[in-house]
Backbone bond lengths (Angstrom), bond angles and torsions (degrees), N, CA, C in turn:
res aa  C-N    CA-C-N  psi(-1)  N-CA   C-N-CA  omega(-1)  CA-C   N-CA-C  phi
1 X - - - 1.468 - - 1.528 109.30 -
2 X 1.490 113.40 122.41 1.630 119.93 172.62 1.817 107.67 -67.09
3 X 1.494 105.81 120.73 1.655 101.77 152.49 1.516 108.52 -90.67
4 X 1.583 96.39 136.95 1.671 122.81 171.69 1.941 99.15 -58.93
5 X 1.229 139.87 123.30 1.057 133.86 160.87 1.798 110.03 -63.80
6 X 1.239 105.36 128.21 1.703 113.86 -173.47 1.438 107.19 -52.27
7 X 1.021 117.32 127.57 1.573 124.09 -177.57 1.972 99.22 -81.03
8 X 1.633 91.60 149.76 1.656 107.51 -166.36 1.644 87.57 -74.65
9 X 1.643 104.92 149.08 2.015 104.34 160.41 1.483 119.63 -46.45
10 X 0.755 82.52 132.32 1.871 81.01 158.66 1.439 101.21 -91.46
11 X 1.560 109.66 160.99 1.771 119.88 -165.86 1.310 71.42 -64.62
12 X 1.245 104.28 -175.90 1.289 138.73 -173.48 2.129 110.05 -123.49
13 X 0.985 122.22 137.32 1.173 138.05 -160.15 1.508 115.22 -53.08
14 X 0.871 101.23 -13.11 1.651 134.52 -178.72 1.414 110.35 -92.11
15 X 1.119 106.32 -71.34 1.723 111.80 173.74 1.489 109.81 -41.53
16 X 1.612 95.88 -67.39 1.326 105.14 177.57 1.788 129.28 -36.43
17 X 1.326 102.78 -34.86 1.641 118.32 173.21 1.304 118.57 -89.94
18 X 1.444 125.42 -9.13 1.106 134.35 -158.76 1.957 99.38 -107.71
19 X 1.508 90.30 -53.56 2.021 91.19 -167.14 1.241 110.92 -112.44
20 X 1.738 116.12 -7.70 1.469 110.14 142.69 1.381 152.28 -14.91
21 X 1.196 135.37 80.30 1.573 135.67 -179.14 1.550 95.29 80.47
22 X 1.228 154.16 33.34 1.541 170.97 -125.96 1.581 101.90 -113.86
23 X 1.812 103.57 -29.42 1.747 93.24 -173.82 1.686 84.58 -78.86
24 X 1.756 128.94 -42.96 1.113 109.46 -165.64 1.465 136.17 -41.41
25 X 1.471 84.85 -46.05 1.266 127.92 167.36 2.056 118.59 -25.42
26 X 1.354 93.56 -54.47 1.276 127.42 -155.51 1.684 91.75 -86.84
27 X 1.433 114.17 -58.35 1.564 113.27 179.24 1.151 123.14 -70.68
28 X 1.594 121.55 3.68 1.289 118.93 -178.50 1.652 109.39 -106.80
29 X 1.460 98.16 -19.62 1.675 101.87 153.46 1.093 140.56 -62.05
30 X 1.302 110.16 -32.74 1.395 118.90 -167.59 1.430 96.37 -106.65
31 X 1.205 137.15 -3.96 1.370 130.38 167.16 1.982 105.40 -83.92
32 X 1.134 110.27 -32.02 1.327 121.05 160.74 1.316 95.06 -57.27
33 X 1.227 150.64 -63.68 1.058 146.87 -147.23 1.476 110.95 -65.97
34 X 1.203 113.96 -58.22 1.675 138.26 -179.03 1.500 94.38 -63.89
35 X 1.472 120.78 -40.59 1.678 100.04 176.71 1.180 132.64 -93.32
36 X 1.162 120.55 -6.86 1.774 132.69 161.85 1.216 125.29 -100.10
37 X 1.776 116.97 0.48 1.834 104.30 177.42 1.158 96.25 -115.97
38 X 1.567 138.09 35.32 1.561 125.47 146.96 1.814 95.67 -88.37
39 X 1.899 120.68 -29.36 1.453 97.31 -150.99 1.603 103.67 -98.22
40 X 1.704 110.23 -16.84 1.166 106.21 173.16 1.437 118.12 -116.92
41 X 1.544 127.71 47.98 1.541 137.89 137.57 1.018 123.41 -57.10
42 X 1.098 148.76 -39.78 1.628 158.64 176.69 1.364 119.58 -97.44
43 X 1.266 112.69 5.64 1.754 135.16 -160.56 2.178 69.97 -80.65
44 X 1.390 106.89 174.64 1.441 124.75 159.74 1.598 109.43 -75.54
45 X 1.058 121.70 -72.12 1.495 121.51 157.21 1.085 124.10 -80.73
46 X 1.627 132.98 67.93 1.038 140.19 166.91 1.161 125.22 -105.78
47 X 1.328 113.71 10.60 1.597 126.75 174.53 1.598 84.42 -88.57
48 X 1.313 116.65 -72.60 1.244 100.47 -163.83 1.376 150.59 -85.09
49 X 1.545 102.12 7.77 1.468 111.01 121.28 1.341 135.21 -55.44
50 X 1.411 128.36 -68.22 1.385 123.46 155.27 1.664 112.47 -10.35
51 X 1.225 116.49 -63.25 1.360 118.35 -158.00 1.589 104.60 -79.60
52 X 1.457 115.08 -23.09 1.384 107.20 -177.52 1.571 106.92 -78.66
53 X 1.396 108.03 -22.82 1.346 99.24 -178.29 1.574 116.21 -93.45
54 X 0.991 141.79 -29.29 1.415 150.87 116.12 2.018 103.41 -0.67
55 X 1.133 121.07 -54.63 1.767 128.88 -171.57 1.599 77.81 -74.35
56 X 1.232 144.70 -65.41 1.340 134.90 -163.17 1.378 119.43 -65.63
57 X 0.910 127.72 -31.06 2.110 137.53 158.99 1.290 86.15 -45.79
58 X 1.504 122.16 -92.87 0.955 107.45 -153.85 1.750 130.04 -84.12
59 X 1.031 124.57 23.52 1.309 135.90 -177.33 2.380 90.32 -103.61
60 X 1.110 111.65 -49.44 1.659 125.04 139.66 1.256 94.07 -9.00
61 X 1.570 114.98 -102.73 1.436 147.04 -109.08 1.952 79.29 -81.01
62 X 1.350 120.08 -33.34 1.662 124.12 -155.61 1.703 92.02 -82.85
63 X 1.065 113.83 -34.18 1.663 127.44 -173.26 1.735 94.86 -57.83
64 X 1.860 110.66 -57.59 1.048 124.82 -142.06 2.139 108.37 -70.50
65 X 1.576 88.08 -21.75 1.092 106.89 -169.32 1.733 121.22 -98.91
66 X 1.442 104.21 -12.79 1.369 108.81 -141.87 1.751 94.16 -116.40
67 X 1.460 101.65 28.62 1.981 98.58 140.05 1.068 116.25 9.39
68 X 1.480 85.79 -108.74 1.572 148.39 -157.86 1.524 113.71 -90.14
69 X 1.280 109.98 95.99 1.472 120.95 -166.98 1.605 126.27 -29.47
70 X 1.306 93.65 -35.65 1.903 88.06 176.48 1.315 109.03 -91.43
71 X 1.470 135.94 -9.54 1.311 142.21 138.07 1.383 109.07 -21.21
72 X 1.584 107.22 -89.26 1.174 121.20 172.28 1.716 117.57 -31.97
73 X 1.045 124.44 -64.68 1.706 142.32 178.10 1.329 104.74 -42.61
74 X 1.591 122.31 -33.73 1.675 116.85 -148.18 2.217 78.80 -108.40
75 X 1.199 106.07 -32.34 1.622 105.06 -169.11 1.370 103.14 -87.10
76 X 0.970 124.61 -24.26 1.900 128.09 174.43 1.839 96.06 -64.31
77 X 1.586 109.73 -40.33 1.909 114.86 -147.75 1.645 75.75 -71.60
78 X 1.580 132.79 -49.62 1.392 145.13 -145.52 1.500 104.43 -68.77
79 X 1.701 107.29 -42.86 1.422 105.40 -160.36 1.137 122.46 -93.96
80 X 1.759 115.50 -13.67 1.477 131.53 -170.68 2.361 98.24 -68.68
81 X 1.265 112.66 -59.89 1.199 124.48 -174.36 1.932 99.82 -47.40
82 X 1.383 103.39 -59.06 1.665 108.97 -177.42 1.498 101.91 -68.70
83 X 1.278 135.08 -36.39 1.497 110.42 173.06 1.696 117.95 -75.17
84 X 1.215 120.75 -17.11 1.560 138.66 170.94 1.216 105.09 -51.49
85 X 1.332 103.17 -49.17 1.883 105.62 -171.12 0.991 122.81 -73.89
86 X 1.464 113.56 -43.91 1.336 140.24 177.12 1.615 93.63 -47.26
87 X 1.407 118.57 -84.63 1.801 112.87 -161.33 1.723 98.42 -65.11
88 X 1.301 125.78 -37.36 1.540 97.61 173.05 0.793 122.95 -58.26
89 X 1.209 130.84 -52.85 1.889 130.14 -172.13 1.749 110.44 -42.22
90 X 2.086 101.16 -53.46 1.191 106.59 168.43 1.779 123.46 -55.91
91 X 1.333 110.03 -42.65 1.713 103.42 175.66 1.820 115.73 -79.48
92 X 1.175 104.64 -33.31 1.677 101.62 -177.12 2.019 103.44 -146.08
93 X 1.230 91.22 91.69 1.805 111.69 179.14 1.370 78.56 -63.16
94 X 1.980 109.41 137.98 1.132 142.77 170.99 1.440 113.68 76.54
95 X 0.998 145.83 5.94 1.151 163.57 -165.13 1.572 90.71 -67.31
96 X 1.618 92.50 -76.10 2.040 93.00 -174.51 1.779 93.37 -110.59
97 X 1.732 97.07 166.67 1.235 112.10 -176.20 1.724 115.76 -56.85
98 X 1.248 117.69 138.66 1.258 143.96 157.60 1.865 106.31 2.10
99 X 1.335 77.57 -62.81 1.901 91.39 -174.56 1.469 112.22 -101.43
100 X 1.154 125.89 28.60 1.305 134.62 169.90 1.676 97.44 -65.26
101 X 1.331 103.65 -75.17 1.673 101.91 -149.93 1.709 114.06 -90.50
102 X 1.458 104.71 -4.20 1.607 105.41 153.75 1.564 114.63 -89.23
103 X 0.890 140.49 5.26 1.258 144.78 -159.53 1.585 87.53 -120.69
104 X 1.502 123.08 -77.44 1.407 111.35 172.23 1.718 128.95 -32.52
105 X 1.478 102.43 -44.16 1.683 112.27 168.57 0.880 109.17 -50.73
106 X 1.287 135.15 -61.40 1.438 153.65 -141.97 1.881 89.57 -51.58
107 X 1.561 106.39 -77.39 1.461 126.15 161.01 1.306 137.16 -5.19
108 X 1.583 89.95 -58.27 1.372 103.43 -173.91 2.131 115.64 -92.39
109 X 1.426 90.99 -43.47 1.756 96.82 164.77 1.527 92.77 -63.61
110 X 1.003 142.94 -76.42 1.840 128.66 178.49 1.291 117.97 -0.91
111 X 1.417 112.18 -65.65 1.567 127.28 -168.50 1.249 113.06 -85.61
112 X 1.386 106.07 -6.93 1.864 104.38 166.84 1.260 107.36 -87.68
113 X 1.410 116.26 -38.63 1.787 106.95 -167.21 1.023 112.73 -59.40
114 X 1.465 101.52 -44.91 1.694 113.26 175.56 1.557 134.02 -76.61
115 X 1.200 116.55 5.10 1.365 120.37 151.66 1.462 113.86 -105.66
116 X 1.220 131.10 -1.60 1.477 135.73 153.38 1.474 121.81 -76.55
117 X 1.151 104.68 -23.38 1.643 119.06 174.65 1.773 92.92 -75.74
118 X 1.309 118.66 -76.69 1.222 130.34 -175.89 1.434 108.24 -30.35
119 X 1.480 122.51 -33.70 1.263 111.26 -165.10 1.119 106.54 -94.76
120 X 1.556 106.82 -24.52 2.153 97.29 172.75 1.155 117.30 -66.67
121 X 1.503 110.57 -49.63 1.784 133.00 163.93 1.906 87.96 -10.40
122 X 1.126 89.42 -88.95 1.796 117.16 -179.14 1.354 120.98 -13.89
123 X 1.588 103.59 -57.64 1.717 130.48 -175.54 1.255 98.90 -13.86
124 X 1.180 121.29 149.55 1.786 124.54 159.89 1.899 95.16 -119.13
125 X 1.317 134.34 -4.23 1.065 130.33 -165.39 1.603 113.81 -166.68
126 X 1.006 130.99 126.93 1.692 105.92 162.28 1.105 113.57 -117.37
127 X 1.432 86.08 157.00 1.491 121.57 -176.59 1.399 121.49 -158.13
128 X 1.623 137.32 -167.63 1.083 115.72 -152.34 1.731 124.19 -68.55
129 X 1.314 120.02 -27.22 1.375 117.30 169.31 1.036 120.41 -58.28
130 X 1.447 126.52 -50.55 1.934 127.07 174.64 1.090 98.97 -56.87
131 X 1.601 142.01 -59.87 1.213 137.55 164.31 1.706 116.13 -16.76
132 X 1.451 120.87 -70.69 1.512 133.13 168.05 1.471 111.72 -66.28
133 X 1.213 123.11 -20.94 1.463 112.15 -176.57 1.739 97.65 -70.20
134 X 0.962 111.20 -53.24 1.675 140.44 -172.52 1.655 106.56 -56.61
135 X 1.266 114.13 -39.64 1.813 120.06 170.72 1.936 100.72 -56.45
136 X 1.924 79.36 -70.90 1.889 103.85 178.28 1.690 115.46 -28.47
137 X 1.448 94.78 -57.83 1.585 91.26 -169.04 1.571 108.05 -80.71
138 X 1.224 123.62 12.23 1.348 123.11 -174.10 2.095 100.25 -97.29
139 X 1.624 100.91 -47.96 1.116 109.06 173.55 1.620 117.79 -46.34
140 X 1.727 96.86 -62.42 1.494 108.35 -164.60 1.470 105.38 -60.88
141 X 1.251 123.93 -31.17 1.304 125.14 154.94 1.899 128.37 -29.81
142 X 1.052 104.95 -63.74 1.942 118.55 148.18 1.602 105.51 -25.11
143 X 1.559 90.67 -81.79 1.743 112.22 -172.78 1.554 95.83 -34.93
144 X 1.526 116.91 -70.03 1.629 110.14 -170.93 1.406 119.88 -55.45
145 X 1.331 118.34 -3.66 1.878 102.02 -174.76 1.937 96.97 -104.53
146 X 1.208 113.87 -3.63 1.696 127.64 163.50 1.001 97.43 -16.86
147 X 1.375 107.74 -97.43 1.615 136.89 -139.66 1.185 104.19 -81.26
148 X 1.935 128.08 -15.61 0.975 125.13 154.52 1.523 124.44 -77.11
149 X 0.514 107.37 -2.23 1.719 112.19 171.82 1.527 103.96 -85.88
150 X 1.464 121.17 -56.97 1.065 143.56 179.47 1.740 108.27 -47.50
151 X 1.653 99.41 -62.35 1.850 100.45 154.54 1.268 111.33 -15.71
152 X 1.420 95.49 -77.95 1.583 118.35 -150.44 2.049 113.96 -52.12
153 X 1.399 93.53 -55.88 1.148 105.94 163.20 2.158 136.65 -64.02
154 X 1.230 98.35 -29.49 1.541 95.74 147.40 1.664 110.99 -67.89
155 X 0.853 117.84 -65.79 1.640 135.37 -162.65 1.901 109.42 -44.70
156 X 1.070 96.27 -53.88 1.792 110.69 -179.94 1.776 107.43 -114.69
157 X 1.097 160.36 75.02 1.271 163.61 114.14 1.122 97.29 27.98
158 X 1.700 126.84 108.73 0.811 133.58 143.04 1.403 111.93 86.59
159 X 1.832 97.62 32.76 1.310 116.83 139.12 1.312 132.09 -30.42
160 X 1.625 113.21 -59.26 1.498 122.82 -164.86 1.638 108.34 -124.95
161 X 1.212 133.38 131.62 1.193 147.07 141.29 1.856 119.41 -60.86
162 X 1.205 100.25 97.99 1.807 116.46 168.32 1.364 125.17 -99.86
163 X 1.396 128.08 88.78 1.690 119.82 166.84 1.050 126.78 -64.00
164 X 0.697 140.08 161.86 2.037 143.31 163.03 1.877 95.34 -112.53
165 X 1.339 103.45 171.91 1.415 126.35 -160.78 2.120 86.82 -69.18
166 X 1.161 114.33 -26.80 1.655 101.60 171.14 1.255 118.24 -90.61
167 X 1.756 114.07 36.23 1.729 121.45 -168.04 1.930 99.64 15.31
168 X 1.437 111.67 63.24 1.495 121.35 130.10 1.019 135.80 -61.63
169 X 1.204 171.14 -143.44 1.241 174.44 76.01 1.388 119.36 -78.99
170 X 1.239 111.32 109.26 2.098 94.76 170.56 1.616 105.67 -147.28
171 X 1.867 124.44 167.93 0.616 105.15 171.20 1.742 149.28 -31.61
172 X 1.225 111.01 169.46 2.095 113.57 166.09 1.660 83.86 -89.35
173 X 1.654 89.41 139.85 1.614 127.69 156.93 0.862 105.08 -117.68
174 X 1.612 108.00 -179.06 1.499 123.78 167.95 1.393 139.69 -39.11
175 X 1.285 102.68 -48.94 1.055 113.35 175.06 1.465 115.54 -110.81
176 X 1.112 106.54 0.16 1.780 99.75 158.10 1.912 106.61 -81.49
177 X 1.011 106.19 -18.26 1.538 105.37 -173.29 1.975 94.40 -99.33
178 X 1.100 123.39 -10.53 1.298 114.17 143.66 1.444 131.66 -66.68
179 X 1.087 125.44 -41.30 1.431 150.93 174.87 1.856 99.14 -53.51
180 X 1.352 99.91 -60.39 1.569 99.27 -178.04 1.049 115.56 -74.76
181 X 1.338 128.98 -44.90 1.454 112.26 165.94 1.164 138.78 -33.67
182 X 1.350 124.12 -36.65 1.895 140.66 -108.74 2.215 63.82 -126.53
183 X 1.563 109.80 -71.94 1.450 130.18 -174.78 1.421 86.75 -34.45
184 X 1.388 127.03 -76.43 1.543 117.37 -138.68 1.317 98.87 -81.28
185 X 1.297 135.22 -50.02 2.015 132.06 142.13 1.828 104.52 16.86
186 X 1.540 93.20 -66.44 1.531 91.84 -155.76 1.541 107.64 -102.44
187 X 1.405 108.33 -0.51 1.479 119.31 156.48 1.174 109.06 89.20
188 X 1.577 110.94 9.06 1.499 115.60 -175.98 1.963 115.78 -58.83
189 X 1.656 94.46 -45.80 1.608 107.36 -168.97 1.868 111.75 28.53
190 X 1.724 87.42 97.18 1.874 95.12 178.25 1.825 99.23 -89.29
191 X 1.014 113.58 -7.80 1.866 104.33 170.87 1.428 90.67 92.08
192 X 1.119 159.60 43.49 1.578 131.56 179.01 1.813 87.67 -141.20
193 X 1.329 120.95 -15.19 1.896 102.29 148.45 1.611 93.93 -118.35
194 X 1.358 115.06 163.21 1.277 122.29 -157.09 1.886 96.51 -161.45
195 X 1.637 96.38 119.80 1.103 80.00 167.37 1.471 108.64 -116.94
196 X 1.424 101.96 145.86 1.494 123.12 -158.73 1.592 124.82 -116.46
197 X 1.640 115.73 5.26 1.321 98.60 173.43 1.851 83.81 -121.55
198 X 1.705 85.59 -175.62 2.096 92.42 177.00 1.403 117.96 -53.54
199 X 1.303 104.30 -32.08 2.064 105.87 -174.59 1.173 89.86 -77.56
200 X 0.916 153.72 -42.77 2.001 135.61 -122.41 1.725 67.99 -128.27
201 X 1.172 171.77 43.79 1.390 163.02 129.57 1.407 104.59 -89.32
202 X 1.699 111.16 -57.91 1.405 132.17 175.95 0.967 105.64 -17.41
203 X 1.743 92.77 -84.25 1.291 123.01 -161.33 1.802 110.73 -50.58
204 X 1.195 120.35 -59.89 1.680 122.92 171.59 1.835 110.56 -41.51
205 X 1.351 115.34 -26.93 1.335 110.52 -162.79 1.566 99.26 -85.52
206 X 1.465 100.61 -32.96 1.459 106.50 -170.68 1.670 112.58 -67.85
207 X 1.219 103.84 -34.33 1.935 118.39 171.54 1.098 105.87 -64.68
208 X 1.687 123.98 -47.63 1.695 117.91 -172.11 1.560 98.75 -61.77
209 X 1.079 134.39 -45.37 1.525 147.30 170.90 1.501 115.45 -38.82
210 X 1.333 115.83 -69.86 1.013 136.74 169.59 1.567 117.47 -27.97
211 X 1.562 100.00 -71.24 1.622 119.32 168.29 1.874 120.11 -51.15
212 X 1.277 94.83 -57.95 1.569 89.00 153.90 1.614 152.74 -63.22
213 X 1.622 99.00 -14.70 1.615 115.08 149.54 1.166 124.08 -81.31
214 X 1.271 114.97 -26.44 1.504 126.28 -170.84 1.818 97.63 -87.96
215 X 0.961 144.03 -34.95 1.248 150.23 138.30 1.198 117.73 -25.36
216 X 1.182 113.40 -94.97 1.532 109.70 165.92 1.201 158.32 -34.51
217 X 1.810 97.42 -29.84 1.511 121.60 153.52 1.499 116.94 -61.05
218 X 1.767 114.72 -52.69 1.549 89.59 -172.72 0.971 113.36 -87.86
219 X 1.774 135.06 -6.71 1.433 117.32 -179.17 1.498 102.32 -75.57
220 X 1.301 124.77 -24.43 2.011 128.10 -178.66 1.860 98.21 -67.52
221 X 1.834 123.13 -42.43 1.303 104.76 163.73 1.405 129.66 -75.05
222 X 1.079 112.02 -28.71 2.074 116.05 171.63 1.355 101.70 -49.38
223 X 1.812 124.59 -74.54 0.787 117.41 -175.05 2.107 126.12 -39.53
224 X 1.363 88.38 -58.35 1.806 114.86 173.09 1.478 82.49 -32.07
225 X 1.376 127.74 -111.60 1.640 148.54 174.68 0.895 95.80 1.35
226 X 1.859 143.47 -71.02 1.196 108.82 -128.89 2.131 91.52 -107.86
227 X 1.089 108.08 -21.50 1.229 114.54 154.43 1.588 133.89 -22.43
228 X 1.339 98.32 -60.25 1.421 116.08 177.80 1.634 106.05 -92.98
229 X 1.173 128.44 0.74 1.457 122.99 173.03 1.653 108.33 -123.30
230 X 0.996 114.55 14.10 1.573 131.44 -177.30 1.569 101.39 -73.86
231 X 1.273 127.55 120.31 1.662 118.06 175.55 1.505 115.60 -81.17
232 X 1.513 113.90 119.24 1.540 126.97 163.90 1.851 118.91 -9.64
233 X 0.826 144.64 144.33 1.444 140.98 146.77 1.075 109.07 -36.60
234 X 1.590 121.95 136.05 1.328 130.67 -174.81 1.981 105.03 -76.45
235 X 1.347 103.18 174.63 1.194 108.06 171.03 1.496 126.16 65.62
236 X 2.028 104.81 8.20 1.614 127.52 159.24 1.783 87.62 71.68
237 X 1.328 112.09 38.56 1.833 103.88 165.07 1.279 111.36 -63.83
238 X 0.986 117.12 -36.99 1.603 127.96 -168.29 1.407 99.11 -53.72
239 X 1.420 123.04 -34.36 1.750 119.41 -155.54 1.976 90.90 -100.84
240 X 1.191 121.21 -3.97 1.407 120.07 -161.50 1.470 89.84 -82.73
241 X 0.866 162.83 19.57 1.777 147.77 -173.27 2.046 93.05 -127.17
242 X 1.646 113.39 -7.95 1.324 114.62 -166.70 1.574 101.46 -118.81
243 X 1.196 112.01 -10.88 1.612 128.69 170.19 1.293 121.15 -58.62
């Protein structure tokens, strides 16, 4: 008598709706993101917009990652502390320390890039998610050097030099330490934030670095991927020069 070998689960209908297309998912947040927190920062409630859309990246980013159950387990443990900080700071400034909720970010954007990397690494084919994983992890990349700037600048006073269009000078914010990130990312550096002691130099050199490995890596796997999954010329031409 033949035994049938037990057939593997299929996801479940849920899963399937839940972590489905998830990098898309994920890049269409954060492009929301990049297009509504230059116009509503200065809004009266523009923190908390900001912050709601900020809770959606990364509530995104947990979807984008969270496969594979201890994925999920280790990015749920990451994101609960960084979304904590995030609405306290926004409902009661001083509540928790300074470096609570960039320090938690720091963590949690960490463990996203790098399971988005992992998953192109992974790819057996591309298509539209490696495509968006590969945008995503380029962005969230930005997002992660934030809160380090932000570090940097609580931590050492007068880390960074910021003008405004009346060459003022005033502290890094939020979104001036978005601005620099996002700038030194793409290696542009227009000079009008400046970072000016050894850490806050470091740190920018290490992102321009960063961005340029991270570059180079996924266009060397796209290419790799789609290379090796590319179909032959029909009609066995390929074998005609060995004929």
């Amino acid at each position: 008598m033949s035994h049938r070998q037990p057939s593997s689960p299929k996801p479940s209908l849920l899963y399937a709706l839940v972590f489905h297309h998830s990098p898309v998912r994920l890049l269409v947040t954060l492009v929301l993101l990049f297009m509504f927190t230059p116009f509503v920062v200065d809004l009266p409630q523009g923190g908390l917009i900001e912050a709601t859309l900020l809770t959606l990246v990364m509530v995104s980013s947990v979807l984008a990652v969270g496969g594979r159950r201890r994925s999920l387990i280790i990015a749920l443990v990451l994101v609960v502390p960084a979304l904590a900080g995030k609405w306290i700071n926004h409902l009661d400034p001083g509540l928790l320390p300074a470096y609570f909720f960039p320090a938690s970010t720091v963590l949690f954007f960490g463990f996203i890039v790098a399971q988005l990397l992992q998953f192109i690494i992974r790819a057996s084919h591309v298509d539209t998610n490696v495509l968006c994983a590969g945008v995503a992890g380029f962005l969230m990349l930005g997002l992660l050097w934030v809160p380090v700037y932000v570090l940097v600048a609580e931590t050492v006073p007068g880390s960074f030099v910021v003008s405004d269009a009346s060459d003022v000078s005033h502290t890094l914010d939020g979104f001036d330490a978005f601005y620099l990130s996002f700038v030194t990312l793409c290696t542009v550096g227009y000079g009008d934030v400046r970072p000016v002691t050894h850490i806050a130099r470091m740190v920018a050199v290490l992102e321009a670095i960063a961005g340029l490995f991270y570059m180079a890596l996924l266009i060397a796997r796209l290419v790799s991927v789609y290379s090796t999954t590319k179909p032959g010329p029909p009609g066995g031409a390929s074998d005609a020069t060995t004929s």
